[in-house]
Structure formats: C-alpha cells, structure tokens
C-alpha positions as CSV (number, residue, x, y, z in Angstrom):
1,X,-44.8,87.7,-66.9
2,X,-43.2,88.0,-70.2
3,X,-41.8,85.7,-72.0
4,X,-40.6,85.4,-75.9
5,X,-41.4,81.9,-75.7
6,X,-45.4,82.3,-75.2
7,X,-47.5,80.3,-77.9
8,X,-44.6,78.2,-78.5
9,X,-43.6,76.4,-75.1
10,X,-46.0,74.2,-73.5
11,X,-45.5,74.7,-70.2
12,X,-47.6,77.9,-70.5
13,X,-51.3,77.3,-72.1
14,X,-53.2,80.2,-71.1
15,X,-51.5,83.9,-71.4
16,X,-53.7,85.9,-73.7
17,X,-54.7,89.1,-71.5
18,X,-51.7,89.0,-68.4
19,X,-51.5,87.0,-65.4
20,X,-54.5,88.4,-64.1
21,X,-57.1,87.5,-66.9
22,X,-55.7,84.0,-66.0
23,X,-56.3,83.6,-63.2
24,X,-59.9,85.3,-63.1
25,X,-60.5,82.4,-65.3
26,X,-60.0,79.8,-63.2
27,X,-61.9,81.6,-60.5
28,X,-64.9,81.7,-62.8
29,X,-64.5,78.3,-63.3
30,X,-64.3,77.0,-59.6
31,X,-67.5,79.2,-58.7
32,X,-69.2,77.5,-61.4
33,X,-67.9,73.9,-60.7
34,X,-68.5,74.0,-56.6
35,X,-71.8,76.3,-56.7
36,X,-73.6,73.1,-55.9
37,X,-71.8,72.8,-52.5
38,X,-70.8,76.4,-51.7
39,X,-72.3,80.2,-52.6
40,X,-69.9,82.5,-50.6
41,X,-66.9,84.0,-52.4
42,X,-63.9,82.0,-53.3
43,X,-60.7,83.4,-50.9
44,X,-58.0,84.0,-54.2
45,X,-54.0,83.4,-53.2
46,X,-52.3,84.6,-56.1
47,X,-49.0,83.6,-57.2
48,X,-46.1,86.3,-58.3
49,X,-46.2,86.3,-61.7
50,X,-43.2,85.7,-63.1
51,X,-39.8,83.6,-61.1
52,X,-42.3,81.3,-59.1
53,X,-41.4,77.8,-59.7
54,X,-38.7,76.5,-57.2
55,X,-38.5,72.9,-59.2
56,X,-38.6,72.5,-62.4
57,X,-37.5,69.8,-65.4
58,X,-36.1,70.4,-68.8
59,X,-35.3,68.7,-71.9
60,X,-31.6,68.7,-72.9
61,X,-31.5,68.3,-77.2
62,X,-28.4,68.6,-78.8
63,X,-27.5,70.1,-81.8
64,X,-24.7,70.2,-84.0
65,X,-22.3,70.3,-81.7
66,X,-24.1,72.4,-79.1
67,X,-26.4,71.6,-76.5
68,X,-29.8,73.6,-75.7
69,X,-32.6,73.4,-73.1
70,X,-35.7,72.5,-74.7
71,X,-39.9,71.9,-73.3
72,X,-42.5,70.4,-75.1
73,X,-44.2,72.6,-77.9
74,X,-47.7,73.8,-77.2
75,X,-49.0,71.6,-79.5
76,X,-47.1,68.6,-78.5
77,X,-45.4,68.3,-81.7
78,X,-41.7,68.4,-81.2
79,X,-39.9,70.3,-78.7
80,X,-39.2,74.1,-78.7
81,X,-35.2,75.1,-77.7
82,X,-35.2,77.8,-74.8
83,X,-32.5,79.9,-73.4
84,X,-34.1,81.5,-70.6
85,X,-37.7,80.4,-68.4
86,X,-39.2,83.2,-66.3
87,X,-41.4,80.4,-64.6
88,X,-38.5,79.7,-62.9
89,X,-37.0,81.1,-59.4
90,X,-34.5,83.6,-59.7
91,X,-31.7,81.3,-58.4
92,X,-32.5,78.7,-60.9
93,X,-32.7,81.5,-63.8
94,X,-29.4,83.2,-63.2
95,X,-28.0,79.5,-63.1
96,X,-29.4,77.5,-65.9
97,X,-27.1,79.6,-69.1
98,X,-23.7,79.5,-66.6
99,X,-24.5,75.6,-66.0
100,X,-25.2,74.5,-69.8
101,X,-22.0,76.5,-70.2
102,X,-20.1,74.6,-67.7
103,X,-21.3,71.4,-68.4
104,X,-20.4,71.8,-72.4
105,X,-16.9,73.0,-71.5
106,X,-16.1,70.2,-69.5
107,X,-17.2,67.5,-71.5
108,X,-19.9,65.9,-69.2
109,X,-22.7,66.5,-72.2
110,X,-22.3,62.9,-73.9
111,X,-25.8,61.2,-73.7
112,X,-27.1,64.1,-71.4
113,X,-30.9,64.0,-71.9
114,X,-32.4,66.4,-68.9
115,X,-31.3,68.5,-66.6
116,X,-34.1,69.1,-63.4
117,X,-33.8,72.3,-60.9
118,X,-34.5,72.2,-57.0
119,X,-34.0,75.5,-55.2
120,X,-35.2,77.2,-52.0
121,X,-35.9,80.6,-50.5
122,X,-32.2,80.9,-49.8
123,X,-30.9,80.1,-52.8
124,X,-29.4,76.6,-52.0
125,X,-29.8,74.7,-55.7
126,X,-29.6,70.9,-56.4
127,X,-29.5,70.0,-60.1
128,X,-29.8,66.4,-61.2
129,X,-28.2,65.8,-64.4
130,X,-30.0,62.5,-66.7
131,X,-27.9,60.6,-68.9
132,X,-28.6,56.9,-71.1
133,X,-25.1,56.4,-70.2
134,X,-23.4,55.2,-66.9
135,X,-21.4,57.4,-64.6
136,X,-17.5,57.1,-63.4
137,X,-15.4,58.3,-61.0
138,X,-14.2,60.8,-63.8
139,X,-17.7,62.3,-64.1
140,X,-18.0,62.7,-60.8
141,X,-14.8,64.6,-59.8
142,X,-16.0,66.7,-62.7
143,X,-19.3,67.5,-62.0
144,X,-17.7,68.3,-57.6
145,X,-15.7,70.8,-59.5
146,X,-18.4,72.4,-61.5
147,X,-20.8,72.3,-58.7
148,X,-17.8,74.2,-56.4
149,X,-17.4,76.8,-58.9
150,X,-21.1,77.3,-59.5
151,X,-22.0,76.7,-55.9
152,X,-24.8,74.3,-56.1
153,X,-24.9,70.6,-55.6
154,X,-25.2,67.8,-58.7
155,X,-26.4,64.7,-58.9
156,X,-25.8,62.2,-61.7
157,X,-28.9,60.1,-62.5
158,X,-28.8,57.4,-65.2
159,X,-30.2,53.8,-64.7
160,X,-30.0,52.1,-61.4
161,X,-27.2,54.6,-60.7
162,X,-27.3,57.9,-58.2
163,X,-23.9,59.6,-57.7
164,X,-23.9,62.4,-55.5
165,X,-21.8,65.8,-55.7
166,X,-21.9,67.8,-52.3
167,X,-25.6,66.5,-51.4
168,X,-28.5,65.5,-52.6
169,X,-31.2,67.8,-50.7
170,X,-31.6,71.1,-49.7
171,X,-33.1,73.0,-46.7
172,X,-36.4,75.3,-47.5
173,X,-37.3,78.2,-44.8
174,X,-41.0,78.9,-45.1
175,X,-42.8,81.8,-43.6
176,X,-45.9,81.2,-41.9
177,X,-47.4,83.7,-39.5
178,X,-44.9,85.1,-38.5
179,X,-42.9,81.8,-37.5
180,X,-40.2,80.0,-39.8
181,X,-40.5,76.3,-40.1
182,X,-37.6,74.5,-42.2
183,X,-37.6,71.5,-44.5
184,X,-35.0,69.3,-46.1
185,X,-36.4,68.6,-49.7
186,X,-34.9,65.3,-51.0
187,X,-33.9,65.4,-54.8
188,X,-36.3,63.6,-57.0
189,X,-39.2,63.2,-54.7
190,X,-42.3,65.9,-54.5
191,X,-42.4,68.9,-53.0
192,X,-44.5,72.1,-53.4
193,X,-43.2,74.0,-56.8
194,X,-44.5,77.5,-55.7
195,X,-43.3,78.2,-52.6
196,X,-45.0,81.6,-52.2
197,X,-48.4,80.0,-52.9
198,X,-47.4,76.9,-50.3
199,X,-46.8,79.5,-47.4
200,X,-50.3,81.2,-48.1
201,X,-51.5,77.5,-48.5
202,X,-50.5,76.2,-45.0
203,X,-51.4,79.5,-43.5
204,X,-55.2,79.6,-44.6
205,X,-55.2,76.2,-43.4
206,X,-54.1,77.0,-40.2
207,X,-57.0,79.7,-40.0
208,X,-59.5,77.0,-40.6
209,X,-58.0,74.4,-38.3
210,X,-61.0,74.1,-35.5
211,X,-60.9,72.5,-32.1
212,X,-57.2,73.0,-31.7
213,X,-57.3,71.5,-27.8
214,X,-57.5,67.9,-29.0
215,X,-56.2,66.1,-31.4
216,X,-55.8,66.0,-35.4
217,X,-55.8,63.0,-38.1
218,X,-53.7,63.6,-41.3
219,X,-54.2,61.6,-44.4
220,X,-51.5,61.5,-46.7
221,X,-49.0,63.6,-45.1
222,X,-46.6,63.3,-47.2
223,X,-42.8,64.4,-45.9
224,X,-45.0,66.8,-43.2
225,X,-45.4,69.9,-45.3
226,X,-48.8,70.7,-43.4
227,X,-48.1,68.5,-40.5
228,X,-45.4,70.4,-38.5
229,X,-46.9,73.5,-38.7
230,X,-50.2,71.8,-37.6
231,X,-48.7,70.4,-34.5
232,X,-47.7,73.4,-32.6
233,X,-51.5,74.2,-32.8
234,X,-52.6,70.8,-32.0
235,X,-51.9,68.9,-28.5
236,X,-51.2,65.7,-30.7
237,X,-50.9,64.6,-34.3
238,X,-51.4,61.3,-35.9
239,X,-50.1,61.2,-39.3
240,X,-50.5,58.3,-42.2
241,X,-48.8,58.2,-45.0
242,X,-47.8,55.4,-47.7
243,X,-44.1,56.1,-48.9
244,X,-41.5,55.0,-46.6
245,X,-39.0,57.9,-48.2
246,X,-41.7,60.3,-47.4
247,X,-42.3,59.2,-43.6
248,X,-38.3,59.3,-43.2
249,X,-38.4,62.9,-44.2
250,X,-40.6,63.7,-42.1
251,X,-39.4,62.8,-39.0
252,X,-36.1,64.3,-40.5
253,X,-38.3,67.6,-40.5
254,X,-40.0,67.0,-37.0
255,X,-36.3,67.5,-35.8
256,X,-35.5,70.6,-37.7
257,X,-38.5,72.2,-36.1
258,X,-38.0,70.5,-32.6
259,X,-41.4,69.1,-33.1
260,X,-41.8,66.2,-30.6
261,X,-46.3,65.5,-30.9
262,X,-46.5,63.7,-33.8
263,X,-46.8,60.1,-34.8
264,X,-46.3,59.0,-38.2
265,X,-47.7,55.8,-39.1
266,X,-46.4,54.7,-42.4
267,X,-50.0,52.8,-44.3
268,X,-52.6,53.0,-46.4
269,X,-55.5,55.0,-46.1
270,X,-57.6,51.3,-46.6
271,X,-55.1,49.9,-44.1
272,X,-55.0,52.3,-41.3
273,X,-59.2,52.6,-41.2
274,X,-59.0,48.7,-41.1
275,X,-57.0,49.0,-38.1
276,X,-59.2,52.0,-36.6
277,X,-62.3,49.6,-36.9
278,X,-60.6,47.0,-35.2
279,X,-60.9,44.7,-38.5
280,X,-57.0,44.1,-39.0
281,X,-54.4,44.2,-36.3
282,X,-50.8,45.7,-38.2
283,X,-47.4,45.8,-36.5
284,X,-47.3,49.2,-37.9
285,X,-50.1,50.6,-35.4
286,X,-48.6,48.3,-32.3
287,X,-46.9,51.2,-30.3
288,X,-49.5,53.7,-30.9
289,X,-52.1,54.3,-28.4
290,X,-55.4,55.2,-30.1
291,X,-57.4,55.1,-27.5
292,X,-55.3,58.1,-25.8
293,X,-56.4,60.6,-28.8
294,X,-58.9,62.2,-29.2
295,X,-59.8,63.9,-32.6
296,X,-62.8,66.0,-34.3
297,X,-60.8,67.0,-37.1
298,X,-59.4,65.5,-40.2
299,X,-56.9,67.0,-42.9
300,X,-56.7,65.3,-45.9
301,X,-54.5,66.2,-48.9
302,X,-54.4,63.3,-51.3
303,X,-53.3,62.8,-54.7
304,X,-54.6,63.7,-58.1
305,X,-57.4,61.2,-58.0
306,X,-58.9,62.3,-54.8
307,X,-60.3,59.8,-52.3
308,X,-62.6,57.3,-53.2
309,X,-66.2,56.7,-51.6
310,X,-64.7,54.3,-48.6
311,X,-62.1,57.4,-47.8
312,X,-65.0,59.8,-47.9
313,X,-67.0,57.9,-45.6
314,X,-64.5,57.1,-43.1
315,X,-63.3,61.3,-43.0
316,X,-67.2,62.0,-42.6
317,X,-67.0,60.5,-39.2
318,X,-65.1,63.7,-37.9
319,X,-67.0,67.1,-36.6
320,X,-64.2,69.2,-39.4
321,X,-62.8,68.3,-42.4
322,X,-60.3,70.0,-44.2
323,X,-59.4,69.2,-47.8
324,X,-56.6,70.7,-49.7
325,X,-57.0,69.1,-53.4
326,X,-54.7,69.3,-56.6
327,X,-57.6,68.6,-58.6
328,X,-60.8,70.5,-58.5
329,X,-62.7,67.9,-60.7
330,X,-62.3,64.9,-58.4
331,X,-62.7,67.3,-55.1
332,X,-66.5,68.2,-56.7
333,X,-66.7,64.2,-56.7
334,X,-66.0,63.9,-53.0
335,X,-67.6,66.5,-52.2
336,X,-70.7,65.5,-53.2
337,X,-70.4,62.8,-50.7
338,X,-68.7,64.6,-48.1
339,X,-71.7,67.3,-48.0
340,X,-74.2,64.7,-47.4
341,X,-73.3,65.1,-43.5
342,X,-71.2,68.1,-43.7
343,X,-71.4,71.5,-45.0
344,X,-69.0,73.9,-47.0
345,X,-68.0,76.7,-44.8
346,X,-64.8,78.0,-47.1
347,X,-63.3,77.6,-50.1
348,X,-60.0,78.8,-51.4
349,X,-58.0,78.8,-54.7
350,X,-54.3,78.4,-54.6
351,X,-52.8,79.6,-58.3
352,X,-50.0,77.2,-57.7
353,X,-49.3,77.1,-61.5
354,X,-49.8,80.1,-63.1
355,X,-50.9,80.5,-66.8
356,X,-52.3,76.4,-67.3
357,X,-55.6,75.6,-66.0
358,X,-54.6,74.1,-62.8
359,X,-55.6,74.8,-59.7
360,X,-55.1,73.9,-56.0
361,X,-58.2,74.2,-53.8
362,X,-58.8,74.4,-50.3
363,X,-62.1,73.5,-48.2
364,X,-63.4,73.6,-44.6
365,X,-66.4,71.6,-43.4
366,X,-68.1,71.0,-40.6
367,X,-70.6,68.5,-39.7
368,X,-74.5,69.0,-40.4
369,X,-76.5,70.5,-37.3
C-alpha cells in the first residue's frame, strides 16, 4: 500500500520495508511469544494490502471556512488533515471526497465533529454523521436527499439523539467454503473491520472444529459471526453472550441464513457456569434443556482482556478448545493455564490490521492423553 500520508497518520505505525516486512514481523513475534506452548509453524492469513478496512472513523476539523478529514498524528500530537485513506474499502474511498463535498454544499457541517464508514462486500454504505449540536427535521430531509443522491444511508448522531436516513444497517455476504452466509451489521456496534481476513478466519476455524456429531458451546458469540456458520456443522449450538443488542442480531442473522439449531442465551460467562454447576437457577436458562446436549467442544472468542483463571478452568472441562483472540498477550496468559490439561495442536495469525502491531490469533487444543 501506498500512501502520502505514511509517518504522519497514526493509524499506520509500522510501514518501513512494504506490507510484507510487516507482517513477517509480527510472525516473528508470535513464534517467539507462544514457543512455550507451541513449536510447529504458525498458519499466516494475510490481508490485501491496501482497501481492506470495511469500517472505519474519522475526525472532521474545520478550517477557515472549509471542512477536512483528519486522524491522529503518529505521535499523538495534533491531528494530521487527509483527503484520501487507502486503508479503506474501495466503496468507502470513492465516497468519502463526494460526501465532504455534499455535506459542505448543503450546509449540514455546523458543529460536525466525525464522520464513521460501514460498508460491505456489495457496496451497501451507512455513514453516521457526529455533531455537539442537536438535529431537526431540516437536517434530516437534507441528509435523505444527500444520502439519495449518493446512494448510501445516514445517520445523525449527537447526544441522546439517533435520526435515521434510509436505514441504519447493512447486509454483509461472506464467502466461506464455498457457501454464502449473510449478516445484517447494525450501525455503531462491532463488527469485523477486514472482511477478507474474517472469511479466512471463520473458515480455519471451521477446519479445526472436531467432533462435529454433537454438540458445541460458544462463549461470547457476539451477533453470531462464528456461530451460524458453526451450526450447519454442528447438530446443536448453545450460544452465550452478554449484550442484549448483540443477541437480537443474532437471531436476526439465524433467519437470514435459515439457521433453526441454535440457542442463544443472553449471560455472563460467570453467570451461565453458575447455572451449568447447578449453583444459581436464572430465568434466562429456564427453557433450555441442558441435559439434552451434549458437547466436547468449546469456542471462545472474548474480548481484549482474554478470560480470566475461572473462564479458563471452566473451558478446560471440554475434550477441544478453540480460541480466536484479539490480543496475543493475554491469550499467552490463558494459555498457560489452558495447556495444563490441554495441548496446542494449531496456531494461526490473522493480519486483521495491517501495518500496526496487532494481531488476531487462532488456536486448537485438545485435551492431554
């Protein structure tokens, strides 16, 4: 990827020596961090290079009279003004100079702060505009006509205040051996930003999925980005997850894909082993018949801290674990319980976000002996 904005704009920290060198840096990395656990070969999905991010979140700074997108500077001192990000998906990047346009000529730029970008595989787009201002009807038949023109859907954020033009999600098609699944991905809550890495994600994971004729447990499944695709391998899925918004969007997606073997139970992790272990009876769990799965494997893909020493124990239970983690340091934690009864048997490296030092990691385990 090139871009005139390197060693300027934050978003990118590491882009001496090409997309490659990057990313052979964070393999070297990984190897050294997991050797404890593992000493095969790391499986590598790569991301394209450049046009990759299907979500992404800009500053809006005016000036003079004029209004500009703007990121962080690399060393967090001030803001750098952009006209272009080839981070971004194509969709997005042929929009963003036509939208600042429209949104100057029309007069909708007052108190304007941010502007973020959703888009999918088929070039549907849902742009929030952010404002410390509050919205009227005036805005709003503005920003229908704008969206019209530019063919994307708007939505008007400021505080306590949502006002919708057209819709507020849009409908992802992913790829996945050879089968589509599709999604509706909700304005302002999380979804996968590299869509080309999440279809190589789910698929490896599929791969390593063991003992498909019973049943799977899913930790933190989120608005069913893994689960769907798990349950037409699995005879049943049960399915935890905190966030009510997220649970609702998944059942949403369980219709899309005509999925009908899932149960979502909308808890804790804490909560839901309480209620395994017969501890704590929950009104959540009443309709669900435990006692009718059964399950030797476990997925578990939970957020930035990991899962603490309870979680660990508790997923140890199960003959196969697989782990997809945002954050290789606190995956080395776990894992450092986790392979006290279990042992490594693959590990992959997702370059979800190309030129930082992120990674997403994958492991399969399976119990000792």
């Amino acid at each position: 990827m090139n871009c005139k904005y390197f060693g300027k704009c934050g978003a990118c920290v590491v882009y001496d020596g090409g997309y490659e060198y990057q990313l052979s840096l964070k393999v070297e990395l990984n190897k050294d961090r997991f050797r404890p656990f593992y000493g095969g070969n790391i499986s590598v999905f790569k991301s394209p290079d450049s046009n990759y991010r299907s979500r992404s979140e800009f500053k809006i700074w005016h000036m003079d009279d004029e209004i500009h997108y703007a990121m962080n500077n690399i060393d967090k001192n001030g803001v750098v003004l952009i006209d272009e990000c080839p981070q971004v998906s194509r969709p997005i990047y042929v929009l963003m100079p036509k939208l600042l346009k429209a949104i100057k000529d029309n007069n909708i730029d007052f108190k304007l702060f941010g502007v973020d970008f959703l888009s999918s595989n088929s070039k549907e787009i849902v742009v929030s505009l952010l404002y410390h201002r509050s919205l009227d009807a005036a805005w709003k038949e503005i920003a229908t006509k704008i969206a019209a023109e530019l063919e994307i859907y708007i939505i008007g954020r400021s505080r306590g205040q949502k006002v919708v033009a057209g819709q507020d999600y849009i409908t992802e098609i992913l790829k996945i051996n050879g089968s589509e699944f599709r999604f509706n991905y909700i304005e302002n809550s999380f979804t996968q930003p590299n869509s080309k890495v999440n279809e190589q994600m789910i698929s490896w994971a599929l791969e390593n999925l063991s003992d498909t004729d019973s049943d799977l447990l899913e930790l933190y499944c989120g608005a069913g980005n893994f689960t769907i695709p798990f349950a037409k391998e699995f005879r049943k899925v049960l399915a935890t997850e905190i966030s009510k918004s997220s649970i609702n969007a998944a059942k949403t997606n369980m219709g899309l894909n005509s999925v009908e073997n899932i149960e979502f139970v909308r808890m804790s992790v804490e909560e839901f082993v309480q209620a395994l272990d017969g501890v704590r009876e929950f009104n959540r769990m009443k309709d669900i018949d435990i006692s009718s799965y059964g399950i030797n494997t476990i997925f578990v893909d939970p957020p930035r801290s990991g899962m603490d020493e309870a979680t660990c124990n508790f997923a140890s239970r199960y003959e196969n674990i697989l782990y997809i983690s945002c954050n290789p340091e606190t995956l080395a934690r776990d894992l450092a319980i986790l392979c006290k009864t279990h042992v490594v048997n693959d590990l992959a490296l997702f370059d979800q976000f190309p030129y930082t030092h992120h990674a997403e990691m994958g492991v399969k385990l399976s119990k000792k002996g």
